[in-house]
Backbone as CSV, one residue per row, in Angstrom:
resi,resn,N_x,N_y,N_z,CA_x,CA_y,CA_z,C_x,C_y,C_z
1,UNK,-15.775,-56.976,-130.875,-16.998,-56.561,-130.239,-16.806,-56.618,-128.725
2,UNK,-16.986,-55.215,-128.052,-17.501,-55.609,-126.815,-18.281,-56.080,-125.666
3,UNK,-18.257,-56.956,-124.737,-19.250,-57.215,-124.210,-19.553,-56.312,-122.819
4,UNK,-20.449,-56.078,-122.339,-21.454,-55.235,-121.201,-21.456,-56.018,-119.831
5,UNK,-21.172,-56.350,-119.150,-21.306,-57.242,-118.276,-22.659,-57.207,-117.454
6,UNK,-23.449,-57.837,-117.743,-24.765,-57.759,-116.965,-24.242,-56.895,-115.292
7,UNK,-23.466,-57.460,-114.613,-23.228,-57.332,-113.206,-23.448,-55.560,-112.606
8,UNK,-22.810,-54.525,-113.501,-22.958,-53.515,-113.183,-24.399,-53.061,-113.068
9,UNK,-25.168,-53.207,-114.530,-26.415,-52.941,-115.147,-27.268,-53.693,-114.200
10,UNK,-27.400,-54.724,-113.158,-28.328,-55.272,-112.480,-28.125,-54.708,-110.797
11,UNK,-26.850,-54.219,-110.544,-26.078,-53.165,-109.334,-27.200,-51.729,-109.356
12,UNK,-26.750,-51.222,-110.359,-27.606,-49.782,-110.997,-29.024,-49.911,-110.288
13,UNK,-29.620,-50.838,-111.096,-31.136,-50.955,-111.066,-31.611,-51.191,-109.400
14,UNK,-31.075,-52.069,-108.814,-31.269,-52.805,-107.463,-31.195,-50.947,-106.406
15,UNK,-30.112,-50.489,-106.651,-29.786,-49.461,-106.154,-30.729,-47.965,-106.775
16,UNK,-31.421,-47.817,-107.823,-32.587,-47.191,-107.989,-33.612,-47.445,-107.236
17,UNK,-33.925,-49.026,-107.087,-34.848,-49.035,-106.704,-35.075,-48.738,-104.857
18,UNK,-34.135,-49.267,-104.378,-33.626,-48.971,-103.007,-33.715,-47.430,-102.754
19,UNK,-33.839,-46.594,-103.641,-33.588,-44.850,-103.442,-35.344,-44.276,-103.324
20,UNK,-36.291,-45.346,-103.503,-37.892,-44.529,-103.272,-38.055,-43.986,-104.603
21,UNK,-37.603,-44.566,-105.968,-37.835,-44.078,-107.226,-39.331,-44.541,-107.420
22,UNK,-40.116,-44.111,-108.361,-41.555,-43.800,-108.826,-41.773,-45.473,-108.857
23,UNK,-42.576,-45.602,-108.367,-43.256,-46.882,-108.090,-44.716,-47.110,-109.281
24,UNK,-44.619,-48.437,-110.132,-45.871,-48.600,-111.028,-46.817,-49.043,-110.964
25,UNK,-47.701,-48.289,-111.183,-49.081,-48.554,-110.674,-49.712,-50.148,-110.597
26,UNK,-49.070,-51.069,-110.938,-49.204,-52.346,-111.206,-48.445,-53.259,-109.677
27,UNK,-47.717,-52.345,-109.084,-47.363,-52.663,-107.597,-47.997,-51.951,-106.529
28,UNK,-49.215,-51.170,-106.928,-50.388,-50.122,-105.534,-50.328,-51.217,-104.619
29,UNK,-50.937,-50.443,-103.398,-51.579,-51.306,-102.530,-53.102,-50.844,-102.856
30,UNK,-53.767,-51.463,-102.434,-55.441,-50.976,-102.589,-56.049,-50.273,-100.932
31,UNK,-56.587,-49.867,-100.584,-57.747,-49.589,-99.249,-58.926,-49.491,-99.494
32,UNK,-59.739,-49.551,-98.676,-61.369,-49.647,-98.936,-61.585,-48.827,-98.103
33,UNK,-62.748,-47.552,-98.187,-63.390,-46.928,-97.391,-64.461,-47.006,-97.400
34,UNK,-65.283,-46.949,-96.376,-66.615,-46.680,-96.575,-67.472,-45.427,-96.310
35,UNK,-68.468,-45.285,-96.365,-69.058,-43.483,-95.963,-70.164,-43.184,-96.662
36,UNK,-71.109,-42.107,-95.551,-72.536,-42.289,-96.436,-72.297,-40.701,-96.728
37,UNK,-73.075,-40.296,-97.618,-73.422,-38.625,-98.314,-74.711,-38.380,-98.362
38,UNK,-74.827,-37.314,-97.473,-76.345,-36.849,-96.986,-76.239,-36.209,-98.563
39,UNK,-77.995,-35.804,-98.642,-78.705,-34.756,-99.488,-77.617,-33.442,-99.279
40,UNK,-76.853,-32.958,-100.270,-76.573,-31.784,-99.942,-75.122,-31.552,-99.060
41,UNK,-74.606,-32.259,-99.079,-73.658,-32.572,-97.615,-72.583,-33.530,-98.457
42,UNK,-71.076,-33.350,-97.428,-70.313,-34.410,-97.631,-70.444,-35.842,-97.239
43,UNK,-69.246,-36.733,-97.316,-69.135,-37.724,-96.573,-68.120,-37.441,-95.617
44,UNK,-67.409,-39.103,-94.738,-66.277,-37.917,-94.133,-65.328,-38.544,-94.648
45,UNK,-63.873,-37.817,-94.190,-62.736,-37.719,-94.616,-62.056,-39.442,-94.599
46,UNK,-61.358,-39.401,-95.532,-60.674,-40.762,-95.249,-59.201,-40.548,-95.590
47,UNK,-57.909,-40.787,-94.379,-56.380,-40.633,-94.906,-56.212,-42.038,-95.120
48,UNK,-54.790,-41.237,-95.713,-54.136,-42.697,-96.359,-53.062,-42.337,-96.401
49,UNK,-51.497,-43.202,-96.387,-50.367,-42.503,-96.497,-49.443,-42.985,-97.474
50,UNK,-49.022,-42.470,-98.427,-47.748,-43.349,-99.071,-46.599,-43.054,-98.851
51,UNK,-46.002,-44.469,-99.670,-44.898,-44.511,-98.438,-43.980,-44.424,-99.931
52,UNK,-44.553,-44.661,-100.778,-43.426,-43.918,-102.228,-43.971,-43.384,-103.063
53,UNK,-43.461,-42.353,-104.018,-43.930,-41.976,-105.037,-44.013,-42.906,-106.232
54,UNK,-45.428,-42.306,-107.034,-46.202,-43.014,-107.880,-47.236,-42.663,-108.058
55,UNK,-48.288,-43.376,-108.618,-49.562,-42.695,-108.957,-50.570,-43.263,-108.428
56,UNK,-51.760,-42.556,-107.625,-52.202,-42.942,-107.329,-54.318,-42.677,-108.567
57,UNK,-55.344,-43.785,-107.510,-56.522,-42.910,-108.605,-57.680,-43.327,-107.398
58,UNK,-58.897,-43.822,-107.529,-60.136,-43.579,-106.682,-60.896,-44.334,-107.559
59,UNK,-61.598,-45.528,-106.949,-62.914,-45.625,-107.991,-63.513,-46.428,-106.934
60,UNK,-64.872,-46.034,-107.447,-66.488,-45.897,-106.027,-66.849,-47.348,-106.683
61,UNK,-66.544,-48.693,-106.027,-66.718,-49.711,-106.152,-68.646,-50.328,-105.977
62,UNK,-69.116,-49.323,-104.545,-70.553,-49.537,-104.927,-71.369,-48.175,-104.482
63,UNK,-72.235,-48.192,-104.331,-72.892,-47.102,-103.915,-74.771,-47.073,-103.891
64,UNK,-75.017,-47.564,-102.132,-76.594,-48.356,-102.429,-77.438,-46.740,-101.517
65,UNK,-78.691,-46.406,-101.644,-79.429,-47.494,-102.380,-79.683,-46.977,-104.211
66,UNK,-79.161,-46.102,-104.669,-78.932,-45.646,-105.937,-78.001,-45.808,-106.464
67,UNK,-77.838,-47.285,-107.026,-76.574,-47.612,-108.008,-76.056,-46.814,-109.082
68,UNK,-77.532,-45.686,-109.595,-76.782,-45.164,-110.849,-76.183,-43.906,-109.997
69,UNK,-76.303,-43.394,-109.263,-75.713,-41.941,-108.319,-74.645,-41.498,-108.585
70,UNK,-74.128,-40.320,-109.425,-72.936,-39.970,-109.506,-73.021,-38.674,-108.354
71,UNK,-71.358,-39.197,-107.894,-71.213,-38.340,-106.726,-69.768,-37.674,-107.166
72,UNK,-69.376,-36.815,-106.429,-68.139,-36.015,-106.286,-66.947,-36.557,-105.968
73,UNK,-65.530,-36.513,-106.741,-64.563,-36.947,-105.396,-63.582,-35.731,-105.163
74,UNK,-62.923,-35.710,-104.237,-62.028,-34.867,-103.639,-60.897,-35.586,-103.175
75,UNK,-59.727,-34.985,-103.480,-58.565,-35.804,-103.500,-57.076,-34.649,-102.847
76,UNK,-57.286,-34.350,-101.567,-56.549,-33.495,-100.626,-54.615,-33.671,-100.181
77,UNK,-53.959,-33.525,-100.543,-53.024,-33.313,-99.252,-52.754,-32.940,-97.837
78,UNK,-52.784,-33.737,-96.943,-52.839,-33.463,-95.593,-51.860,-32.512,-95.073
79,UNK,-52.023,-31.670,-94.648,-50.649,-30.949,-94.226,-50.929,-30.658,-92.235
80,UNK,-50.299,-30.592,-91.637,-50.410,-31.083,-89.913,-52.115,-31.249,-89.845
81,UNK,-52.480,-32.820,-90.100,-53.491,-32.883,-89.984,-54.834,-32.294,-90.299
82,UNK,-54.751,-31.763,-90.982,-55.961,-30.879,-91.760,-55.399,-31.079,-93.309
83,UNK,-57.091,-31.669,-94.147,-56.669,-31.979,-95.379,-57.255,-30.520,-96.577
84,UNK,-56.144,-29.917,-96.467,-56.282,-28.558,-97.364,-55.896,-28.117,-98.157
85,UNK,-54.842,-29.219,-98.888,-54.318,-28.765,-100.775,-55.151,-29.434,-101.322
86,UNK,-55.934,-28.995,-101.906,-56.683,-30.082,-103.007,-56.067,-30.123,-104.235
87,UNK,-55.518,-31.262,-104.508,-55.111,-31.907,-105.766,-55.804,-32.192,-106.838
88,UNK,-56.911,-33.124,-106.499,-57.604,-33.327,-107.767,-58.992,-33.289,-107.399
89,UNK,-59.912,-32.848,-108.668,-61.783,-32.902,-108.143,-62.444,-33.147,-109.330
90,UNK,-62.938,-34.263,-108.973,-63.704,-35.086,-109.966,-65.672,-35.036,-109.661
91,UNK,-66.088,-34.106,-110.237,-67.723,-34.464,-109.722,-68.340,-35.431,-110.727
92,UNK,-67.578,-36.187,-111.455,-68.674,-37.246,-112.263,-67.969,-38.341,-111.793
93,UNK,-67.951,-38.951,-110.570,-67.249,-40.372,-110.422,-68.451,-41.330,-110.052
94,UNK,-68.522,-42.326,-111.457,-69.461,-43.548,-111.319,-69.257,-44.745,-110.636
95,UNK,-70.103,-45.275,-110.862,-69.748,-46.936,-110.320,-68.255,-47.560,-110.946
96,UNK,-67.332,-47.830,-110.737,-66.781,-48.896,-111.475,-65.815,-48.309,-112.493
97,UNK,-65.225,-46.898,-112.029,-64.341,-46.368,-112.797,-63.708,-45.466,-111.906
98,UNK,-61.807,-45.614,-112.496,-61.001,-44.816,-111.805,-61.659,-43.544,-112.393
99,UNK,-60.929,-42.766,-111.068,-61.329,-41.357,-111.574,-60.015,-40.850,-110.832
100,UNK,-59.613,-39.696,-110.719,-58.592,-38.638,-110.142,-56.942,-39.224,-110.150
101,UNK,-56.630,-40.194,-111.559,-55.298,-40.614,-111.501,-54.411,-40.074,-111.466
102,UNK,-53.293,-39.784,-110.256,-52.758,-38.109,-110.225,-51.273,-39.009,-109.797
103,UNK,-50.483,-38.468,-109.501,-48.917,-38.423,-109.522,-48.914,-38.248,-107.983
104,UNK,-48.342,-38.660,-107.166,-48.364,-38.710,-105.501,-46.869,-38.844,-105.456
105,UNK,-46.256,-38.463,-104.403,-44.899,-38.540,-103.535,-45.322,-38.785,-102.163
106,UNK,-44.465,-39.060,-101.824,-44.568,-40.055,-99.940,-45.179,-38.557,-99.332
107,UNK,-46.402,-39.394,-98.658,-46.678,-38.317,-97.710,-48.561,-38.431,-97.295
108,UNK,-49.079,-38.266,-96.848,-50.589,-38.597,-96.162,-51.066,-37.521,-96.858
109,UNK,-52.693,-38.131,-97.909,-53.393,-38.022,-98.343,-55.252,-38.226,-97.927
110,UNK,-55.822,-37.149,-98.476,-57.161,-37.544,-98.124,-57.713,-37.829,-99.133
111,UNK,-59.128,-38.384,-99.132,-60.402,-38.009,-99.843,-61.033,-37.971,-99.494
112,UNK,-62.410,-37.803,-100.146,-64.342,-37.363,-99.825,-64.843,-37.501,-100.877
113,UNK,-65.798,-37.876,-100.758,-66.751,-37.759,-101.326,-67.839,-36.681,-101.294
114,UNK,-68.364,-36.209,-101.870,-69.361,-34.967,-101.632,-70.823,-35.203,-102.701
115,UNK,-71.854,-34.807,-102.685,-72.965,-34.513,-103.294,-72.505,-33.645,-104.266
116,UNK,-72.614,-34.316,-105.439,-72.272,-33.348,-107.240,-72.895,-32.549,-107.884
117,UNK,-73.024,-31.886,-108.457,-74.374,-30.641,-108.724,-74.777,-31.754,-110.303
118,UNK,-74.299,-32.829,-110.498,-74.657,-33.562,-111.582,-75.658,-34.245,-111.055
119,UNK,-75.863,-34.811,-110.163,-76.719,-35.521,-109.434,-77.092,-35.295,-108.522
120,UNK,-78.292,-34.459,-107.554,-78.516,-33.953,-107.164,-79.435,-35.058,-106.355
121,UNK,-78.803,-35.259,-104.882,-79.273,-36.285,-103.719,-80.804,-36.159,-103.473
122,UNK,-81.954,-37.188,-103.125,-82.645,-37.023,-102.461,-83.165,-37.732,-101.415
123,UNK,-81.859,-38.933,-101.533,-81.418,-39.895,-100.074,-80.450,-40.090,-99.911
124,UNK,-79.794,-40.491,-98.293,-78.425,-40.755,-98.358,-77.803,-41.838,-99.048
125,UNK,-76.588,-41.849,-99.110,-76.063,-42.775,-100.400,-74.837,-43.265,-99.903
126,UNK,-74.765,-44.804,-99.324,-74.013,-44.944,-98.657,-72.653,-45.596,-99.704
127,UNK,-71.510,-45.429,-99.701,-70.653,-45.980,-100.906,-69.702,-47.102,-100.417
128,UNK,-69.068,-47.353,-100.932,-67.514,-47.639,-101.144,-66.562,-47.434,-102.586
129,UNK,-65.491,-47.027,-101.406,-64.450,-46.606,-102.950,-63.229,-47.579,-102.482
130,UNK,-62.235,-47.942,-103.453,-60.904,-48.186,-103.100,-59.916,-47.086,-103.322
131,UNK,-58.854,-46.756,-102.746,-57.935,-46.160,-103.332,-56.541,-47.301,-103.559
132,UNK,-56.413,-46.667,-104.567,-54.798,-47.631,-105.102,-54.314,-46.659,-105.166
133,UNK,-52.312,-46.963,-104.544,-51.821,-45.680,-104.442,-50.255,-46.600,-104.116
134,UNK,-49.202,-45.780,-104.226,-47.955,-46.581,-104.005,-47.698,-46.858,-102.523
């Protein structure tokens, strides 16, 4: 029988990981934004940048003075400062749930929030979301 020598197989791995390979969602960093959404209207923009690929998602941690308020999210690629690929769009994002879990590579990202045609504003609604992202 032959044996494998751990030494190569732990070389390999060290050296994957050193190359910016897909990072698991169980190592994100988190951010907090904050931002209010008029009647009818967005919020504003919030970047963020990663620095490896992996996955990133969005979830609206509070949102006063209408806790039940489902609002919109928008989930952009920045390209020279203007956020204009939209990646992912979620108009049912609640309290207390990821929403827009998408696949990211290194590079500055936006979101927003916007007024949802599901819920239809008739005060401003000030939130917070986190993003987790690699």
């Amino acid at each position: 029988m032959r044996r494998i020598g751990l030494l190569p197989l732990v070389f390999s791995a060290l050296s994957l990981a050193g190359c910016g390979g897909v990072s698991s969602p169980s190592q994100n960093q988190t951010q907090t934004f904050t931002g209010t959404v008029m009647p009818g209207g967005t919020g504003p923009v919030h970047q963020f940048n990663v620095s490896r690929n992996g996955e990133m998602s969005v979830r609206m941690t509070s949102v006063t003075p209408t806790a039940s308020t489902i609002l919109g999210t928008l989930v952009s690629q920045s390209l020279n400062g203007t956020c204009n690929v939209a990646l992912g769009n979620e108009p049912f994002t609640g309290l207390n749930r990821d929403v827009l879990q998408l696949p990211v590579q290194k590079a500055t990202y936006c979101v927003q929030l916007y007024e949802s045609n599901v819920s239809r504003l008739t005060q401003a609604q000030t939130y917070t979301i986190q993003v987790s992202y690699p």
